[in-house]
C-alpha positions in Angstrom: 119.7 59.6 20.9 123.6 59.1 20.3 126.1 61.0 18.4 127.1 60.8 14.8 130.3 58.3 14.7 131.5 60.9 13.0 133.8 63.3 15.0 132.3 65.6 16.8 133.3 67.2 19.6 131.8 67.1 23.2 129.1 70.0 23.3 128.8 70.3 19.7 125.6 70.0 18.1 124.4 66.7 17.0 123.3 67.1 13.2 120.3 67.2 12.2 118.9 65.1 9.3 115.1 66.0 8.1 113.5 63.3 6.1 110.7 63.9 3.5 109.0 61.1 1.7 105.5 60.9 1.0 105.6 57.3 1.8 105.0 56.3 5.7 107.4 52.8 5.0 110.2 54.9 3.5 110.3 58.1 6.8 110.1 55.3 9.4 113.0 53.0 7.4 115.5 56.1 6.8 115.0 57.4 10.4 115.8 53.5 12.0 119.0 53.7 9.5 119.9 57.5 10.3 118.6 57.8 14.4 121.6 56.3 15.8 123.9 58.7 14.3 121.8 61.9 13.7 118.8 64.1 15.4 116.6 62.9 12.4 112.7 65.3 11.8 110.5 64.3 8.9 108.5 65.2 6.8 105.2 63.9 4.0 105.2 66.7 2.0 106.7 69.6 0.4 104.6 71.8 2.7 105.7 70.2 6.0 109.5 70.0 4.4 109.4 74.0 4.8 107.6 74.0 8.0 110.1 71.7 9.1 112.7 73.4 7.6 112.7 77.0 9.2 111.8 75.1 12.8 115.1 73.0 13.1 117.5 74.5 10.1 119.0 70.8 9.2 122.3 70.1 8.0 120.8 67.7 5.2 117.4 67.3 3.9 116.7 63.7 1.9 114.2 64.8 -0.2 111.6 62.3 -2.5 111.6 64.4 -5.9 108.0 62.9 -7.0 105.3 64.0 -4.1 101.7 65.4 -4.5 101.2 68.8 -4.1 104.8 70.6 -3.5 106.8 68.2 -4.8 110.8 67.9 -4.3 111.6 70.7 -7.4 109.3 73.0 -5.6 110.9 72.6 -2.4 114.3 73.1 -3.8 113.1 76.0 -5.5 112.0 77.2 -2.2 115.1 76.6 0.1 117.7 78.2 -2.9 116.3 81.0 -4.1 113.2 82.2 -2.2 114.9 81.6 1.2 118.1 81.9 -0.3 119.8 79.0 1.7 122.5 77.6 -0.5 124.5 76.3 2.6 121.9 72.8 3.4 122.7 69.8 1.6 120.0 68.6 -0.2 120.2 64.8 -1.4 117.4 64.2 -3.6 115.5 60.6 -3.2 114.0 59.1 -6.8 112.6 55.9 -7.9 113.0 56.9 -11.8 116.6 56.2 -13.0 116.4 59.1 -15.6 119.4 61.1 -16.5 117.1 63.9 -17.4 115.4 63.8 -13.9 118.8 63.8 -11.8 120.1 66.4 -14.4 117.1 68.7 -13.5 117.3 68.1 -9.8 121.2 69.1 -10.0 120.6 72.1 -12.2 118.0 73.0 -9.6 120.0 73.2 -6.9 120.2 69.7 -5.3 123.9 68.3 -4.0 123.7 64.7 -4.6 121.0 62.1 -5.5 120.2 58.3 -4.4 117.9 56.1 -6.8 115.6 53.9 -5.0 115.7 51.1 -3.6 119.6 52.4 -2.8 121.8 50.2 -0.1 121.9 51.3 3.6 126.1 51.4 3.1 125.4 53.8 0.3 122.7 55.9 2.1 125.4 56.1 5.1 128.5 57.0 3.1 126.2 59.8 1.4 125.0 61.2 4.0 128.5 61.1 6.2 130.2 62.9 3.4 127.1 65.4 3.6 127.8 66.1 6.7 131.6 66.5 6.6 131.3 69.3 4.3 128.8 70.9 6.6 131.4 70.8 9.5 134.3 71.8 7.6 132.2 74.7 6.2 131.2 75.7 9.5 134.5 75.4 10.6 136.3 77.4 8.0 133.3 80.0 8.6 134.5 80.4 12.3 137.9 80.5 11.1 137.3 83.3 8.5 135.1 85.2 11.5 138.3 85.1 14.1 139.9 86.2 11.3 137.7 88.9 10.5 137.8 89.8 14.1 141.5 90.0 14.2 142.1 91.8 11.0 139.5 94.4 12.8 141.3 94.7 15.9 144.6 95.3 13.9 143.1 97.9 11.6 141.5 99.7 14.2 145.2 100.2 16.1 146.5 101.3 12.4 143.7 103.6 12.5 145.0 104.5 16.1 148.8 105.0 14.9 147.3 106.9 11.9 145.6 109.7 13.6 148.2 110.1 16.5 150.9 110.4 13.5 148.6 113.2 12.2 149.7 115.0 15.1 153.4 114.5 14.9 153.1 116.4 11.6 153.8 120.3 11.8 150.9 122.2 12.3 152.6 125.6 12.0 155.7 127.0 10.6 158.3 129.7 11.9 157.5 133.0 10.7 160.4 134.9 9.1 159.9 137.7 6.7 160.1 136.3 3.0 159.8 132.5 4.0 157.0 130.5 2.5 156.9 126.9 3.4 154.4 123.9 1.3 153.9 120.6 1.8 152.1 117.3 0.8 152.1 114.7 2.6 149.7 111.7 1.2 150.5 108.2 3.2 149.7 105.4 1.1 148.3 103.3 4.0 146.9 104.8 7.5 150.3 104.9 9.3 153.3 105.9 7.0 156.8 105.9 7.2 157.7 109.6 6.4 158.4 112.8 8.2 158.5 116.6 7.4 158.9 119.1 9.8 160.2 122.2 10.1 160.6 124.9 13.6 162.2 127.3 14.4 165.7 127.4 16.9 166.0 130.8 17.4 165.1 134.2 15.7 166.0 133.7 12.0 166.9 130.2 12.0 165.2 127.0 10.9 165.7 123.6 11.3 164.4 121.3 8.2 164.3 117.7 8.6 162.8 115.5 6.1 162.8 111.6 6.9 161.8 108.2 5.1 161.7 104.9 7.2 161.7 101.7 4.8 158.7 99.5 4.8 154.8 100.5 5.9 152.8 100.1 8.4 152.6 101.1 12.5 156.3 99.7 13.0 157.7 102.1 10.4 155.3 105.1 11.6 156.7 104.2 15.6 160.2 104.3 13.8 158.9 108.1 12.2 157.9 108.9 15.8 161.4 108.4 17.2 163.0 109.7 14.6 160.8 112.8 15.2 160.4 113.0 19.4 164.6 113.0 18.8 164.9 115.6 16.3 162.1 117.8 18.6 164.0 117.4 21.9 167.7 118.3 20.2 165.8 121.3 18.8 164.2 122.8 22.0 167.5 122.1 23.7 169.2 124.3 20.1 171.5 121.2 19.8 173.9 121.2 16.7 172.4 119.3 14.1 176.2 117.1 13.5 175.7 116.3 17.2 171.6 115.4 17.1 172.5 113.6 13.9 175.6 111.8 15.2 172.8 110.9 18.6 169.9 109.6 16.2 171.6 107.5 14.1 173.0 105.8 17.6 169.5 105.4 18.7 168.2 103.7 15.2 171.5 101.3 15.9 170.2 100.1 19.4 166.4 99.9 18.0 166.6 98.7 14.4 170.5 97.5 13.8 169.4 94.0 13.8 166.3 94.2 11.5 165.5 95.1 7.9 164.4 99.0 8.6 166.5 102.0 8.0 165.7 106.0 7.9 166.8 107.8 4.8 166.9 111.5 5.7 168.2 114.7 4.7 168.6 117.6 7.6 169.6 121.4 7.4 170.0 124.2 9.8 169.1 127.2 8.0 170.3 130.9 9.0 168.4 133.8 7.3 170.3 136.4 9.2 173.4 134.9 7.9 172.9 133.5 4.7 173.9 130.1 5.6 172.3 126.3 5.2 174.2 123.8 7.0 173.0 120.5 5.9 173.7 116.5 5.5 172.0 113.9 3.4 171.9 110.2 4.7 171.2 107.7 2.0 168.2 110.3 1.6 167.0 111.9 -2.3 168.9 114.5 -3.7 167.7 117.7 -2.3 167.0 120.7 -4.8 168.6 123.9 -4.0 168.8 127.6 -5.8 171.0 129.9 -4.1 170.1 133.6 -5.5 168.2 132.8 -8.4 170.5 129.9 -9.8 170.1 126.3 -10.0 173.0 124.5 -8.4 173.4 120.8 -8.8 171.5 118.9 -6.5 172.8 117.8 -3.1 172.9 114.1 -3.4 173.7 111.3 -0.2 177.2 111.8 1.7 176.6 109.3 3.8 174.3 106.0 3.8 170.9 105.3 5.1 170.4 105.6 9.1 170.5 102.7 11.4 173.4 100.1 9.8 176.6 101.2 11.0 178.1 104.3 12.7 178.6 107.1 10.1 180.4 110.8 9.9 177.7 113.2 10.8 179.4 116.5 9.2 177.8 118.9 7.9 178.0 121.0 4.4 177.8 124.6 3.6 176.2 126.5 1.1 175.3 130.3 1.1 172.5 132.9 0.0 172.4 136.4 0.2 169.3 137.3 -1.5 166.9 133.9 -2.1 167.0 130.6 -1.3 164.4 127.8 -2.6 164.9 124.2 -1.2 162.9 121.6 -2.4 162.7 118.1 -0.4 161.0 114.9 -1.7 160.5 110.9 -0.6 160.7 108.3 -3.0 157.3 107.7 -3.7 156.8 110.9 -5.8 159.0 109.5 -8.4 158.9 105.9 -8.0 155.4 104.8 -9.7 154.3 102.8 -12.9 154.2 103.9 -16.4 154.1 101.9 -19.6 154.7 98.7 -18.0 157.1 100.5 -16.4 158.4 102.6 -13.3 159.2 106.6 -13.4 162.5 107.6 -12.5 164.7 109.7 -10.3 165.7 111.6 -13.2 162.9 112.9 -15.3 161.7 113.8 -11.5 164.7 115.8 -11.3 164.9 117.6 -14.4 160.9 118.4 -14.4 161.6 119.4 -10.5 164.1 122.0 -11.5 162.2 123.1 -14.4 159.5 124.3 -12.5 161.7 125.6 -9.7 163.4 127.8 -12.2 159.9 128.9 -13.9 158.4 129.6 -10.5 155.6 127.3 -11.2 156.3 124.7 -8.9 152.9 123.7 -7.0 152.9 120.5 -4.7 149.1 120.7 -4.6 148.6 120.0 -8.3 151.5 117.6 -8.5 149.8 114.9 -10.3 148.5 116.9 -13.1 151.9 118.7 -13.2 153.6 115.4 -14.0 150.5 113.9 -16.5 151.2 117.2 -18.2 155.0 116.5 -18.7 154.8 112.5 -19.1 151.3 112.1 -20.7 150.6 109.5 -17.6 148.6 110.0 -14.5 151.2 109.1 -11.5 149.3 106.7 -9.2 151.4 106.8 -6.3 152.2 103.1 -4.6 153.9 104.5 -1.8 154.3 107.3 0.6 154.4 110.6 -1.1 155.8 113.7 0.9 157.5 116.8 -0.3 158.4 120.0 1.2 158.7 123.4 -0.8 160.8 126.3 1.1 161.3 129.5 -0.2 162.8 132.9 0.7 163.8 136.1 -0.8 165.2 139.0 1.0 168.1 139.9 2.1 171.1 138.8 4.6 172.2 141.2 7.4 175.7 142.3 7.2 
């Protein structure tokens, strides 16, 4: 038996055609037109059709409509919804030229229809374009399964990237009398591109680091990571923070001065036994301070985002004697939608301080917080991490 003319490729699958006609002429005349080109089974009756059917699973079925017993209706009937095959093309046989019989046949589940007595040419060109969808379906199903395959393997790694960032997080803070440190951290995806931390240098003094990568995904998380190994090893080594900053920023140049990614951040060094927060902002949000009970304005960016050009890594003062509260943010705890539109840094701000000042401010209940103040649920887009440090006590000397 030969292959179809159509094109198929060398140890594919001849298709196979299964033939049912009550009539002995017409299953010996389509199986001399069809044999040359396909592996053609038949069939005299609806019964045999499904016998025949589950044995060889054929990639067309011509099937007479009108035949004792289980006729053609029945058999489609069968096939569509009972087995629940939908992918066979069924091309219905009739000798009755009747609108309302092709309709039904159609509704029913059939693909296409031939009246008898039909033209060889015509049988051919029905049957090839039959077939054609079959192969492109099957193709486009392989396609969608190496897909499926691939999108697997990727989000298993992302999965992978996920968990190890888990560990890069803090998983315990320095312990100083009067400090208490919160945090959220929610990525919106399994591998984010912020970082928190916070440790401790030497007695009394902490270092604070809190980091945003652009973009998503494990390339901005392996970003975090550096950023974070760096910060780490300047720390155990009780580097100053100009010259770890000055060092990191270097780094992001050689890695990521030639693509789209850049690290917002904001750093401090923070001295309880002095009263002193030495800190810098790099294209970062504004960071929140009060400084003995008051509010002072917010310390915005001095300098721009991490890994474009070399920048001026001093640092800035400000001093405490008997509190200090410091409250860090990302982006994506003010930047979601509202009314058809997007909250703001702002309103953030000002409901930010609010709370600071009222000694209410609770990052675990920070959505209902801001429903309660904007009358909208926040539904955060993007990576949403924050970072709440408080002391009260008081300064040596």
């Amino acid at each position: 038996m030969s292959k179809s003319t159509l094109d198929i490729k060398a140890g594919e699958e001849v298709p196979k055609i299964l033939v049912v006609d009550d009539s002995a002429t017409m299953r010996n005349f389509l199986t001399r037109v069809l044999e040359g080109e396909y592996d053609v089974e038949t069939a005299a009756d609806g019964v045999e059709c499904i016998t025949q059917y589950m044995k060889v699973r054929p990639s067309v079925i011509l099937l007479d409509l009108l035949m004792p017993g289980m006729d053609g209706f029945d058999v489609i009937e069968k096939i569509r919804n009972t087995i629940g095959d939908q992918e066979v093309i069924i091309i219905v046989l009739t000798g009755q030229d009747e609108q309302e019989i092709k309709a039904r046949a159609l509704n029913s589940g059939a693909n296409d229809y031939l009246t008898k007595p039909f033209h060889v040419v015509e049988l051919k060109a029905r049957v090839g374009v039959a077939i054609r969808q079959i192969m492109l379906t099957r193709q486009l199903q392989a396609a969608n399964t190496s897909l499926q395959r691939a999108y697997n393997i990727i989000d298993d790694e992302v999965k992978l990237v996920a968990r190890l960032q888990d560990k890069l997080l803090p998983t315990g803070v320095p312990v100083i009398d009067g400090l208490e440190i919160n945090s959220m951290y929610r990525p919106s995806g399994r591998a984010s591109g912020d970082y928190y931390d916070v440790f401790g240098l030497e007695d009394g003094v902490v270092r604070v680091i809190m980091a945003d990568v652009s973009g998503h995904g494990p390339q901005a998380a392996f970003i975090m990571a550096i950023v974070r190994t760096l910060f780490k090893a300047d720390g155990a080594n009780h580097n100053d923070l100009a010259d770890s900053l000055t060092q990191i920023n270097e780094h992001l140049l050689d890695l990521i001065g030639k693509d789209s990614y850049f690290v917002t951040l904001f750093a401090a060094d923070i001295d309880f036994n002095k009263g002193v927060m030495k800190y810098m902002s790099a294209g970062h949000c504004p960071a929140l301070v009060m400084l003995d009970g008051k509010l002072s304005d917010p310390l915005a960016a001095e300098v721009p985002p991490f890994g474009f050009f070399t920048v001026d890594c001093s640092l800035s003062e400000c001093h405490f004697s008997s509190s200090l509260r410091l409250f860090l943010f990302t982006d994506g705890c003010y930047e979601w939608r509202m009314d058809g539109g997007f909250f703001s840094l702002e309103p953030f701000i000002e409901i930010a301080e609010d709370l600071m000042l009222n000694n209410s401010l609770q990052l675990d209940s920070i959505e209902d917080i801001l429903e309660e103040r904007t009358g909208v649920r926040p539904v955060f887009d993007d990576d949403v991490t924050a970072l709440s440090i408080e002391w009260s006590g008081s300064v040596a000397g």
